[in-house]
C-alpha positions, 0 to 999 in steps of 0.5 A: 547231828550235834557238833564235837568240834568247831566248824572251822577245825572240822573244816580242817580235819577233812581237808586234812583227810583229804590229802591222806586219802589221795582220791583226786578223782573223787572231786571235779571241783575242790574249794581251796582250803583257804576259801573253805575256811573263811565260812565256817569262822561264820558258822562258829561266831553264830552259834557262839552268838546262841543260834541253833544250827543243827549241822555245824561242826559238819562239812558235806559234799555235792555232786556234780550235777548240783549247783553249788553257788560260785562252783562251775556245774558240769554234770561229768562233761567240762563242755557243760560246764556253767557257773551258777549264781546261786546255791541249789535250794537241797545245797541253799538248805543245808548250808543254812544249817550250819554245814560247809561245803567242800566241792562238787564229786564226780560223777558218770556223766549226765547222771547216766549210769550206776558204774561211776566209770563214765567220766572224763574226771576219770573213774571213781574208785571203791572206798573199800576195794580200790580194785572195784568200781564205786558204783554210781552214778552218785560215785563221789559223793559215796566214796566221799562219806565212806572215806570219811572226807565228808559228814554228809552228800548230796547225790542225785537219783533216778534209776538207783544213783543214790542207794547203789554207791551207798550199799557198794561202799557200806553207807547209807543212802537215804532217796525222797519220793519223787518231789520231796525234795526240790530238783531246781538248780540240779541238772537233769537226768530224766526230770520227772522222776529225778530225785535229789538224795543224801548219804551218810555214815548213819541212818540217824544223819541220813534222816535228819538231812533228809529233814532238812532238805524236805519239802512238807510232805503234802499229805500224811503218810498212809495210816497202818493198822496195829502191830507188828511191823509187815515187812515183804521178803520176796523168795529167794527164787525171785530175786534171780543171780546175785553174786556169790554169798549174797543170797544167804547175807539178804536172807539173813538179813531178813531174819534179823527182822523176823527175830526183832518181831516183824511180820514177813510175807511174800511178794511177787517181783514180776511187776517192780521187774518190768517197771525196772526194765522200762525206765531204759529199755522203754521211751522214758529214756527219751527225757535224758535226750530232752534234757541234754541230748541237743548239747550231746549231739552239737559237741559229738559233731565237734569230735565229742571231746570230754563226752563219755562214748557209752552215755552219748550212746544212750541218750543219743538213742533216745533221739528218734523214739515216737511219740505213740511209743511213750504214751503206750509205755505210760498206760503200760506203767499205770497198769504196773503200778497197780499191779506194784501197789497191791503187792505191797498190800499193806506192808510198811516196806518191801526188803531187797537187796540193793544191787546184784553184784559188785564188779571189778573194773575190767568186769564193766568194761568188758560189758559196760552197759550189761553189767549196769542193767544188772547194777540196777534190777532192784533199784530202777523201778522205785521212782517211776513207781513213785516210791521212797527207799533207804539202803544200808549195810547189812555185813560183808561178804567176802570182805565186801559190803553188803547191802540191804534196800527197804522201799515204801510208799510216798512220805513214809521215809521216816518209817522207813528209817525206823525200820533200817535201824532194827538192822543197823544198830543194836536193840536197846531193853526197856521195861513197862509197868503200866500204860506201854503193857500190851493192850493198853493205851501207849503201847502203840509208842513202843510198836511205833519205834520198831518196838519189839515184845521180849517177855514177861518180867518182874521186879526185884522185891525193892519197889512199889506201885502207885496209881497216878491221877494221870490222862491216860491212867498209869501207875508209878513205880518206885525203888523203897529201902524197906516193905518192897515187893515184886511188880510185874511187867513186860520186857520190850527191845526197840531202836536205841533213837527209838528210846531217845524218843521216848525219854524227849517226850516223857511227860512228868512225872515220870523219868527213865532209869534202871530198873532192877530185875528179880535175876539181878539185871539191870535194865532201863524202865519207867519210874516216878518221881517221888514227889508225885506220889503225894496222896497216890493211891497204892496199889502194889498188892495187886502185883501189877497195872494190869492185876489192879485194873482188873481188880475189884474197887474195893479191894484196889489197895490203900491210899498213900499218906 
């Protein structure tokens, strides 16, 4: 996330947005614009002072359940309220990266539900659809970045808070594994699987927060074979009632992957299903009462002013749940989990929509806790299963977003996000000549980055082609005024971050530049630089890298003088 603007006038530009926008009941608690101000003077002198801070020029916002140093934390309940000393380490992190936090957001209370109707700082409205509920219970942080307040927010995320308000207001909401990233200083929901996530307008700032906020993952992601991405789309059959047109939007959602090359196969929900319903329906629930349930039960007695009826309802339940109950729903959930795992097999990622419907605020208060179970049949069994999951548009539908979730195993969160951006932003063509060919050594760059297989392809008769003394072997190609030929090659499409991937690690040297086609297109490709060339072998009557390695030794070309 590089900085467009000073810290102190992008400060400026979202208080600014702020009052335009006239969403009081995004915020519980707002920094005075003067206050605000003070620290991003700071931001700007040290990197005027040449210190890299990848996110200043940026401001975020926190839910409310985070501490924020300085900032009361009330978890969605005045009653609650304390004034912490120090910054959350997720909050710590990102302001010492440059960015500046404007206040906490609202949230339902006590991170309990997906509606961001339970609050006492009112109900959060739909970025989009005023009409309609924001989702939550990470409801202002979403609402927030989609109005364009903040660059980025903090949510937290146990049940589906940080990926439902994402897909409801057309962002992205990018949830850690479970302990990725610490929960210290955050109030807690059900604390063994809380996790503390981050929405953005893109995958590209999701993911480098994400970076940020991140522990060191404690072991590599698990390897995948070669090939093309494995994505699985359970059958439309499985996916049960969603609203109207959603069901043709996932679909085409997933074949976008399938026509940007990946391999899609089936996959039985049965096992995620009864996981999902477990986290409320089972004795897990118990820990939202060992979390706050003392606190809900003194203040109900006092008239239970600024507790939300319907969240004292739920944790109140949890009370008296046995012990025998929830050690019977462990065993449960590790006979699920294996059930889970070997249905994602060896997919890079599992692909569903993010929620079911997205209902009108009458709508959840006819049903209030109906209506958040339907919110939450996707999302509810990814931390319990100790997943990671990102969630990004994917269209409209009846001019309302729409959103698609892509969920994998433990520390593959970059993957994840590699995969998100063949939905999200346009491919971008390369062309290969050598050592990226299919088959050969580099190729699994490509693969890496979401590449994806277009065709064969040659040059324009304008180039030759030259052996480099390289590790591994590759050729160098080159544009000539006179005595060019044809070269032939491959036609990829990967990721454009994919191709800024590429060039940052491009060794010398070779360089990226346009490549001129035998149809008279343009399209970016690997060359050489000239210099190089000094005593390379020549190889272009071969035709092509692979024609010259398949070649005879002695008929492999001439050297260049």
């Amino acid at each position: 996330m590089s900085a467009v603007v000073t810290a102190v006038e992008r400060v400026r530009r979202a208080y600014a947005r702020i009052a335009a926008a006239d969403r009081p009941e995004v915020w519980i608690d707002l920094r005075p614009q003067a206050e605000a101000e003070a620290e991003p003077a700071l931001v700007d002198a040290r990197v005027a002072a040449g210190e890299h801070l990848p996110l200043a020029g940026t401001v975020c916002a926190v839910k409310g359940n985070i501490d924020v140093a300085g900032l009361p934390t009330t978890a969605g309940c005045p009653g609650y309220a304390y004034l912490p000393e120090r910054d959350a380490p997720a909050v710590a992190r990102l302001r010492a990266a440059g960015t500046v936090v404007l206040g906490t957001t609202n949230l339902d209370q006590f991170a309990t539900g997906l509606v961001g109707t339970r609050s006492p700082y009112g109900a959060v409205r739909n970025a989009l659809a005023p009409e309609r509920i924001a989702g939550g219970s990470s409801s202002g942080s979403a609402v927030a970045v989609a109005l364009g307040i903040a660059d980025l927010a903090l949510g937290t995320d146990t049940a589906g808070s940080g990926r439902v308000p994402a897909a409801l207001n057309g962002i992205v909401g990018l949830k850690p594994a479970p302990g990725r990233v610490p929960t210290e200083g955050v109030v807690p929901a059900c604390a063994s699987v809380d996790c503390v996530s981050v929405f953005a307008r893109t995958v590209d700032e999701a993911e480098a927060a994400l970076r940020l906020l991140a522990d060191p993952a404690p072991a590599a992601p698990p390897a995948r074979r070669p090939g093309p991405w494995r994505i699985a789309v359970p059958a439309a059959a499985r996916l049960g009632t969603l609203a109207d047109g959603w069901a043709e939007a996932f679909t085409a959602a997933a074949d976008r992957f399938a026509a940007a090359g990946a391999d899609l196969r089936d996959l039985d929900l049965t096992p995620f299903d009864r996981v999902a319903a477990m986290l409320y329906e089972g004795a897990f629930v118990a820990e939202r009462y060992t979390a706050v349930g003392e606190f809900v039960d003194a203040l109900a007695e006092k008239g239970g002013d600024g507790l939300d009826p319907v969240v004292a309802g739920i944790i109140g339940a949890a009370r008296d749940l046995p012990a025998h109950r929830l050690y019977a729903d462990l065993a449960e959930l590790d006979r699920l989990r294996a059930l889970a795992l070997a249905q994602l097999g060896d997919a890079d990622a599992l692909l569903l929509p993010t929620t079911t419907w997205h209902p009108t605020f009458a709508e959840v208060a006819a049903d209030p806790v109906g209506g958040n179970a339907r919110l939450g049949r996707f999302t509810n069994s990814a931390n319990l299963l100790g997943l990671c999951a990102v969630a990004v548009p994917a269209g409209t539908v009846r001019g309302l977003p729409f959103g698609v979730m892509l969920v994998g195993r433990a520390d593959t969160e970059a993957r994840l996000c590699t995969l998100a951006r063949l939905l999200t932003e346009p491919p971008v063509r390369l062309a290969v000549f050598g050592a990226h060919l299919t088959g050969q050594p580099l190729n699994g760059q490509l693969t890496a980055l979401g590449g994806r297989f277009c065709g064969e392809v040659a040059t324009a008769p304008v180039y030759r082609l030259y052996a480099l003394d390289t590790v591994p072997p590759k050729p160098g190609l080159v544009r000539v005024e006179a005595d060019g030929a044809a070269v032939a090659g491959e036609l990829w499409e990967l990721p454009a971050a994919g191709l800024g991937t590429l060039l940052a690690a491009l060794p010398h040297p070779m360089a990226l530049g346009p490549v001129l086609l035998s149809d008279g297109t343009r399209t970016p490709g690997f060359l050489c630089e000239p210099a190089a060339l000094t005593g390379a072998e020549d190889i272009t009557r071969t035709g092509s890298w692979r024609s010259y390695l398949g070649a005879p030794a002695g008929a492999r070309g001439t050297a260049h003088p």
